[in-house]
N, C-alpha and C positions, 0 to 999 in steps of 0.2 A: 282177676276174680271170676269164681264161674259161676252160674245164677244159682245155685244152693246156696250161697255164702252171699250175694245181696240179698237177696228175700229172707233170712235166718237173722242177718245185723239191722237189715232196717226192720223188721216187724219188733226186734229187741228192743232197738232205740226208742220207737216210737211209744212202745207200750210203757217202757222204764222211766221215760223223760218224765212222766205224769201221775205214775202210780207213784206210790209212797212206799219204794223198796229199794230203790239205789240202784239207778242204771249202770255206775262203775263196780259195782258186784256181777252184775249181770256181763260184763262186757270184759272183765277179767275173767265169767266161768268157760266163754265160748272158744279162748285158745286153748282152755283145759284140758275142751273132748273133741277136740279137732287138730288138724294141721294145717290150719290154713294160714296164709302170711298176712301180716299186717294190711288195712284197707287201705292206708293211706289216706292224707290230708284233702283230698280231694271229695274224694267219699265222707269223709265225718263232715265237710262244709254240705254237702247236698244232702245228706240225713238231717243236719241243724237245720237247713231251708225246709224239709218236710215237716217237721212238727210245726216251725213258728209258721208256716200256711195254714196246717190244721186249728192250730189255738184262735188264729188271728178271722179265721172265715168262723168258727164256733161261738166265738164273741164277738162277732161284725157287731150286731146293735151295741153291744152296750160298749164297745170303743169308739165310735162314731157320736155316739151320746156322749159321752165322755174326754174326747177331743174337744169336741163345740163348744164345753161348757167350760171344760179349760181353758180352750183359746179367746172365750168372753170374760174372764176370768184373769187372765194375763191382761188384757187389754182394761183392763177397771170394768166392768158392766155387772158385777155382780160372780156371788160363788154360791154356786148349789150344792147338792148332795154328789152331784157326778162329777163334777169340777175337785171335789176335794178328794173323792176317792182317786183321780188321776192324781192329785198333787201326791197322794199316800202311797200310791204304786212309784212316783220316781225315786220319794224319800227312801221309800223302803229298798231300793233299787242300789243305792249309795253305799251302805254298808259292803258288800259281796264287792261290788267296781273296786272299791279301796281296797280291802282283801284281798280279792284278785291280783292287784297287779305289785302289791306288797309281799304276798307270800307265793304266786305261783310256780317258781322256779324249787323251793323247798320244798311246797306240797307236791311236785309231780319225780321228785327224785328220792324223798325220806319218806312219803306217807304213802305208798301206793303198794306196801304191803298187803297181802290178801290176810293177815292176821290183825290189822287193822282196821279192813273193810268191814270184818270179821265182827270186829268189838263197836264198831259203827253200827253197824249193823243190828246186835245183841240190844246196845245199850241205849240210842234214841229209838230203835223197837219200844221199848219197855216204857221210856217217855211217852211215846204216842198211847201205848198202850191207858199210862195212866191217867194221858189229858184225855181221853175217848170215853174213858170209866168215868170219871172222877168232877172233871171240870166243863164239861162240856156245858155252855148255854143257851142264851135264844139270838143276841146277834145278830144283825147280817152285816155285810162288809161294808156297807154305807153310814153305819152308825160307827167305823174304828175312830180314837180321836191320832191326830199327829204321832202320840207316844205311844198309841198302841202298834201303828204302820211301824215306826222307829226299833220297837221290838223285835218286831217279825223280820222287817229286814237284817237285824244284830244276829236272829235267828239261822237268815238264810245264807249269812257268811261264814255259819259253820258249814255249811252245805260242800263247802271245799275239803274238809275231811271226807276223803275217801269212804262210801260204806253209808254216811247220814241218811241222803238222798233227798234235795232241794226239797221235792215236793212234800216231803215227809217232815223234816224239821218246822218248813213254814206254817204248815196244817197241825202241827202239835203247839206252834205259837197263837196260833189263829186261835185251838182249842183251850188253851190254859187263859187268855184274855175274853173267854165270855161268848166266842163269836160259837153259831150251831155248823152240825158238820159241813153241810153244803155250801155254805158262806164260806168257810174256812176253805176247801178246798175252790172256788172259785177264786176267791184274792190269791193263793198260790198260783192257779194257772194265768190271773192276771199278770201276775209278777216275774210269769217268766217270759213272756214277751221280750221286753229289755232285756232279759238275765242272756236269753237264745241270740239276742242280735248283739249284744258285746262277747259271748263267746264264740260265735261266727263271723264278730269281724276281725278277734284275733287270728282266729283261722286263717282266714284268706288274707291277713297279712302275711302269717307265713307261709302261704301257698305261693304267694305274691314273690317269694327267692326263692321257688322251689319250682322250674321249670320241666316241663318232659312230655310226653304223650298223654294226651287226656280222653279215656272211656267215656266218651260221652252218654251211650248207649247205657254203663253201668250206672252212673251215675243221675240221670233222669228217673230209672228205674227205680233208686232206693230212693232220692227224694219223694218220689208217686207211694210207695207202699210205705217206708216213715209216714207221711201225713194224713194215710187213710188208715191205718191202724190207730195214732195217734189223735185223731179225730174219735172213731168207731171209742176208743179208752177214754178222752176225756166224759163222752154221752153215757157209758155206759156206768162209767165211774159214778159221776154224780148220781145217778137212779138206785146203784148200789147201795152204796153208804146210807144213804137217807131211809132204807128200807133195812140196814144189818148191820152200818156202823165200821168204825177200820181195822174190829181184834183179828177177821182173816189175816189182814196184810201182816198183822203185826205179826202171826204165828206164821205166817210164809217167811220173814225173817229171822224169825228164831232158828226154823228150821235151818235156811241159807246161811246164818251165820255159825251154825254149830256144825254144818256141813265142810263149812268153807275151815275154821282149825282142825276141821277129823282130814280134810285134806293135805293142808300144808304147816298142822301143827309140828314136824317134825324137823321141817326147812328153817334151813336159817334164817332167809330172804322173809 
């Protein structure tokens, strides 16, 4: 890999993991208009460690609050507001694990169509679009009960269709149950916490039978810029939306999904 193509894949990753646009859109358009060869399993484990450092220093307080009150919590002493929203971040966490490891051999050989991503893309666009218009409320993520967490996460396992884009399906769940934007998009970047460490720790299980020379060099690199871009996106994010709302993102996918069949509407694949 030569440093155009680290600095190009992790500034991607990091920005896509978070926006509500579908990183697997984004990471199918980069072989489009290039020729560069696959990054390799090693590199997508060190891009996955740059955002969950980003997310997890971004949220230190309120996981740290949230820990404690859990683990007082577990222990019988009592359950608070923070205590329950961690319990709402595992539940919701549960539906995707199951999914995951139920369908992921099917979704990465049937669905990873770019005219799928395409229609992923198009058609929870338009969801978000009309839980942002429509349903939006006052909310915040301390008030979700069990079934609402329970939602968001049935939510986030559609997130494995190619094109959805985790952060974007959950944040149209958050929105259609009441929660305001900012709420909304914080429980999704809560939620992926877990979501980055169980698919980083598939990863390096299969890195784990895949022995050979390791770029250390490359690889420190994209973790460092995945997590400062990723960071710089989640701060910038939340100030956004609260001030304009998500119909850009949603018309950025419109665009990208009607791009994406003027592309490969012709292919078979």
């Amino acid at each position: 890999m030569d440093w155009l193509q680290i600095v190009v894949l992790s500034i991607v990753q990091g920005l896509t993991e978070f926006l509500p646009i579908s990183s697997s859109a984004h990471l199918i358009l980069v072989p489009v208009f290039t020729d560069w060869n696959d990054q390799g399993l090693a590199f997508d484990v060190a891009l996955h460690i740059g955002s969950l450092s980003a997310v997890v220093l971004y949220f230190r307080h309120e996981l740290v609050g949230m820990t404690a009150s859990w683990c007082r919590s577990v222990t019988g002493r009592g359950t608070d507001e923070e205590a329950r929203l961690a319990w709402w971040v595992i539940l919701a966490t549960i539906p995707v694990g199951v999914a995951g490891l139920a369908f992921k051999d099917t979704i990465e050989v049937v669905m990873r169509s770019p005219l799928v991503i395409a229609g992923g893309l198009i058609g929870f666009g338009l969801l978000l679009a009309y839980a942002d218009w429509r349903r939006r409320g006052s909310r915040n993520e301390y008030h979700l009960s069990w079934q609402d967490a329970l939602w968001i996460g049935l939510a986030q396992a559609l997130a494995l269709i190619p094109g959805t884009s985790r952060s974007g399906i959950t944040m149209t769940a958050g929105l259609l149950l009441g929660l305001n934007r900012e709420s909304a998009a914080r429980f999704s970047f809560l939620l992926s916490i877990p979501v980055i460490v169980l698919a980083g720790g598939l990863e390096i299980v299969g890195l784990a039978g895949a022995p050979g020379p390791v770029d250390w060099g490359a690889l420190i690199m994209g973790a460092l810029l995945s997590g400062i871009s990723a960071y710089l996106c989640i701060h910038f994010f939340l100030v956004f939306i609260k001030r304009i709302g998500m119909q850009p993102f949603v018309v950025y996918r419109l665009v990208l999904g009607v791009a994406l069949i003027w592309l490969f509407g012709g292919s078979p694949s």
